[in-house]
Backbone bond lengths (Angstrom), bond angles and torsions (degrees), N, CA, C in turn:
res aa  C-N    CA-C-N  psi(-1)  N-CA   C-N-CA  omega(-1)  CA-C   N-CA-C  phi
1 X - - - 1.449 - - 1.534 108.13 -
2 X 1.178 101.42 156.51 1.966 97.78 -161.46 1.827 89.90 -115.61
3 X 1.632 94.31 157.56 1.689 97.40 -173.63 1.816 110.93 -63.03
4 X 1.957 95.92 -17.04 2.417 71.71 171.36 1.036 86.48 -86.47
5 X 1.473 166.12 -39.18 1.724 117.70 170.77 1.151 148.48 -25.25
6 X 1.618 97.15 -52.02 0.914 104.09 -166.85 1.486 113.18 -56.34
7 X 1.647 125.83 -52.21 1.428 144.97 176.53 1.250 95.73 -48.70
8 X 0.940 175.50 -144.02 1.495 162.67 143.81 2.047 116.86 76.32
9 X 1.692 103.04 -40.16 1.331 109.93 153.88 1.629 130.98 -37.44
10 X 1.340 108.56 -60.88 1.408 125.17 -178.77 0.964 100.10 -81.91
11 X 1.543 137.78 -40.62 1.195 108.73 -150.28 1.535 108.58 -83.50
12 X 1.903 116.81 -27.60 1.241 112.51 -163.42 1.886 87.03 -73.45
13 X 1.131 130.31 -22.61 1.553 115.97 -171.89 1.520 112.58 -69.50
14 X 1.299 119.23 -32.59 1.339 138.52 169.89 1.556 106.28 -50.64
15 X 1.272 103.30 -69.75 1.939 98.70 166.81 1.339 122.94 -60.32
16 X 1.226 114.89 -34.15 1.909 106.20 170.56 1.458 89.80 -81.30
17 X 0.758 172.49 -45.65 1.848 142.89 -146.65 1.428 86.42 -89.09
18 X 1.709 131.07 -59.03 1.832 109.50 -149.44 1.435 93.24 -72.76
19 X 1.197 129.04 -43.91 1.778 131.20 -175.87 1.664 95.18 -46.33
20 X 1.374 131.38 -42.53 1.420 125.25 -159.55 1.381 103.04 -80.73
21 X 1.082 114.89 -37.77 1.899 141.73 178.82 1.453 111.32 -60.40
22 X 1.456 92.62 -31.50 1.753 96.62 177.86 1.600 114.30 -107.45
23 X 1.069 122.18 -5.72 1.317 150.64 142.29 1.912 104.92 -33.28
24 X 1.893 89.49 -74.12 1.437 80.99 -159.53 2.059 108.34 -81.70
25 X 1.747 93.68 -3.54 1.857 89.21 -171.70 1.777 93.38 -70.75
26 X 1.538 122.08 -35.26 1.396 119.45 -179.10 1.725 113.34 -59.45
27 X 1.370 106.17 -44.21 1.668 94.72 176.93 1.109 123.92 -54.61
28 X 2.004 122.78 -39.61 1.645 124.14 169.02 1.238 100.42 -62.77
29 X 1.250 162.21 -68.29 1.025 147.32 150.24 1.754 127.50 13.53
30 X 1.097 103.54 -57.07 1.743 106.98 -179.69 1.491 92.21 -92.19
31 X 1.241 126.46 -19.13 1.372 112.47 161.49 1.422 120.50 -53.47
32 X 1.477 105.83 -64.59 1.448 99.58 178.96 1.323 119.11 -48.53
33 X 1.607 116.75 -44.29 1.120 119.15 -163.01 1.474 124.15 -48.78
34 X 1.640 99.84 -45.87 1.428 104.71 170.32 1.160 139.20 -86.65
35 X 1.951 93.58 8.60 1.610 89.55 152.40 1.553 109.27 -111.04
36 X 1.155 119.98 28.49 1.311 117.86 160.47 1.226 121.42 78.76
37 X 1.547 93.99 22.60 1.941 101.80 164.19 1.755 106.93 -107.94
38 X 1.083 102.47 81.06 1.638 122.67 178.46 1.696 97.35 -53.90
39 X 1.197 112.62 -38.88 1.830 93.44 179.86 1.256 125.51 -84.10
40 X 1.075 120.57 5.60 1.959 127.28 179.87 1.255 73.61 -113.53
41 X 1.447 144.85 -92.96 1.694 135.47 -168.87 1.581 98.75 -16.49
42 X 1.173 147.90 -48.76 1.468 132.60 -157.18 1.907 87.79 -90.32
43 X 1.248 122.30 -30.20 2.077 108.21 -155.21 1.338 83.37 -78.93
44 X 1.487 123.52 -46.14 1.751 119.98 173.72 1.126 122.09 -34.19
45 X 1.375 117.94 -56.09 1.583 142.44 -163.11 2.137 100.53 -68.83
46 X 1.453 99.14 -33.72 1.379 98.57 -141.88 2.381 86.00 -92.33
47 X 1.299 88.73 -38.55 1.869 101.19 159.50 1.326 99.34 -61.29
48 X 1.221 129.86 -81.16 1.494 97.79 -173.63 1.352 138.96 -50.77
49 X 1.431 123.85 -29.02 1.052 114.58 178.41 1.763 113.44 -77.19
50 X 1.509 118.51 -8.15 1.400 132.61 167.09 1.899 110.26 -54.47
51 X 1.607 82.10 -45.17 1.823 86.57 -178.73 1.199 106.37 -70.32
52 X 1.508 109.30 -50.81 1.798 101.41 177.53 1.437 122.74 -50.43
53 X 1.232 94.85 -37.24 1.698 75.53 177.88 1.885 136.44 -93.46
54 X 1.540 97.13 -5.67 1.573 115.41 144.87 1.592 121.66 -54.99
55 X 1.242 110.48 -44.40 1.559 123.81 164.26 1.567 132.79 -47.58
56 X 1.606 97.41 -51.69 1.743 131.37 172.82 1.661 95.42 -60.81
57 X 1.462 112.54 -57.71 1.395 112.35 -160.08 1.493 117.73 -68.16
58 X 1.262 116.52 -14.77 1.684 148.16 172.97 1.458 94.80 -56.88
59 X 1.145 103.83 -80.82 1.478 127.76 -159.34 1.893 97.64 -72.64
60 X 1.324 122.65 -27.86 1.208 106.65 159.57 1.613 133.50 -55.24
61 X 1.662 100.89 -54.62 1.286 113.08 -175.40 1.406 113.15 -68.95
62 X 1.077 133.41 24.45 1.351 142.89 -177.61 1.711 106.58 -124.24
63 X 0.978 108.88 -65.86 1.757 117.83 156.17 1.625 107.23 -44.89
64 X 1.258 120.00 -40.94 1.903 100.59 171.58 1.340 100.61 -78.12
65 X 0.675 161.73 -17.62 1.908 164.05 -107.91 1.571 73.45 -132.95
66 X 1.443 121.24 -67.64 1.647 108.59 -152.64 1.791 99.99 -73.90
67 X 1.267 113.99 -19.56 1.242 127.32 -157.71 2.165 98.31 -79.01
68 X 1.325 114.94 -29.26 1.159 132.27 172.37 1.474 121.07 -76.06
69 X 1.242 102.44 -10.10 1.619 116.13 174.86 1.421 104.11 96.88
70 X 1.787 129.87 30.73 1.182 124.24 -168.45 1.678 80.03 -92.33
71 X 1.993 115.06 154.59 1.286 110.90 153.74 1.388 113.22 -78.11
72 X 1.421 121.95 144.44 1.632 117.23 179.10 1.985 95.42 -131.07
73 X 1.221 110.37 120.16 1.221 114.74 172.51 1.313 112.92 -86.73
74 X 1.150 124.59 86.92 1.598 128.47 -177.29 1.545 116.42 -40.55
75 X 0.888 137.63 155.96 1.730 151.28 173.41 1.210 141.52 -119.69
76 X 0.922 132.05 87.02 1.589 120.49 -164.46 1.831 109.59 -20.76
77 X 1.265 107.18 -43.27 1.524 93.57 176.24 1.720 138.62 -61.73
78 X 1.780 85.43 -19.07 1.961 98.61 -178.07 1.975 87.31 -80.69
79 X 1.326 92.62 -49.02 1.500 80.96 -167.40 1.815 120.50 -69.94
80 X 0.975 105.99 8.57 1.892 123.11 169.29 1.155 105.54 -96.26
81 X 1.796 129.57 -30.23 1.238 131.78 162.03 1.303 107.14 -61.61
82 X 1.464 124.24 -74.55 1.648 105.71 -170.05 1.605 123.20 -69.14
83 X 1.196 128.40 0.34 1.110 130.06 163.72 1.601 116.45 -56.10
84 X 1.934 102.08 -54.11 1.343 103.20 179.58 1.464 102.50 -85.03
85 X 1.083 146.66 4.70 1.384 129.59 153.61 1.404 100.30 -81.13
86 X 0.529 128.94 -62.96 2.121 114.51 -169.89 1.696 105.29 -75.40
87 X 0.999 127.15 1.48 1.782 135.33 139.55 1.674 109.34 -60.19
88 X 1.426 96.89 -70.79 1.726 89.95 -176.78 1.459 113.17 -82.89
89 X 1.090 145.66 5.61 1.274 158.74 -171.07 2.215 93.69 -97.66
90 X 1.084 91.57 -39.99 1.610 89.21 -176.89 1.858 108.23 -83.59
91 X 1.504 102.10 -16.07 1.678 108.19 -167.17 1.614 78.40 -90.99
92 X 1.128 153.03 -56.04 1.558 156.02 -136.30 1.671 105.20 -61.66
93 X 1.877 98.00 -50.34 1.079 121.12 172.75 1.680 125.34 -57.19
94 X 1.394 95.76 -53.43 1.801 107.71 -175.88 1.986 95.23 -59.13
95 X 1.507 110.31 -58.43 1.707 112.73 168.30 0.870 141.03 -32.85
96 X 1.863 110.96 -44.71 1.528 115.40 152.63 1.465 124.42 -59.14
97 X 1.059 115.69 -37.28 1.533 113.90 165.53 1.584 135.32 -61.70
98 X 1.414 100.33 -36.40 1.116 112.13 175.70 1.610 117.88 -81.36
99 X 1.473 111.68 -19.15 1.312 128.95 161.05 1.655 109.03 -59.90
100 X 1.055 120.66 -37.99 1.796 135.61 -176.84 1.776 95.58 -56.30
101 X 1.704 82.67 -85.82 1.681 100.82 177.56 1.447 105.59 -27.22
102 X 1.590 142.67 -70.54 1.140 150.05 -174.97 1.542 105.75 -28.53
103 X 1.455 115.84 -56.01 1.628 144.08 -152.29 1.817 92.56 -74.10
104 X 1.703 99.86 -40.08 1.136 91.87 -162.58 1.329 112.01 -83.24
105 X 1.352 101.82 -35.18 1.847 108.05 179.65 1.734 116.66 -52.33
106 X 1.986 104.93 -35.39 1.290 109.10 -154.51 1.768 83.95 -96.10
107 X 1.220 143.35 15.68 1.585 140.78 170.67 1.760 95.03 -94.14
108 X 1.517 107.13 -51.12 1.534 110.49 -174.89 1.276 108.84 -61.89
109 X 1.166 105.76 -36.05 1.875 93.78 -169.15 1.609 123.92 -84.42
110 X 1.850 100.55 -5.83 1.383 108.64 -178.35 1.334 116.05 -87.90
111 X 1.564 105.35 -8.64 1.738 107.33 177.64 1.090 100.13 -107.01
């Protein structure tokens, strides 16, 4: 294994753990939501998207690195990292919405 692998080790694990971390702060989140505590649903929502974007910024600084003329030998493991970041990055999104919808149903149904 060559030393740009190696740098590439941590980093794709760094994006699968906070992406997974923000994964699970979004699921308590729709927990609350559907029981109708809209303000822990948003501190959940707002931590996960904190991890996501510790995650994003991973996977950025590696993409400028190649973008600077660094060689980067890609890995099946970096590239299993950004897969599940733009996997849960697309679920974060659909959650926030569905967090809305939730907000909105449980405002309509209280009047």
């Amino acid at each position: 294994m060559t030393d740009e692998n190696d740098i590439l080790i941590p980093i794709s694990m760094s994006i699968i753990l906070d992406a997974g971390n923000a994964r699970e702060k979004s699921e308590k989140a729709m927990l609350y939501a559907r029981n109708g505590d809209f303000d822990n649903a948003r501190l959940y929502m707002d931590k996960a998207r904190k991890l996501m974007q510790s995650a994003h910024q991973a996977q950025t600084e590696v993409i400028q690195k190649e973008t600077q003329g660094e060689n980067i030998n890609l890995s099946l493991l970096f590239i299993h990292a950004q897969d599940t970041l733009m996997t849960i990055r697309s679920e974060l999104i659909m959650k926030e919405k569905m967090i809305g919808l939730y907000e909105l149903v449980n405002t309509s149904s209280s009047h």
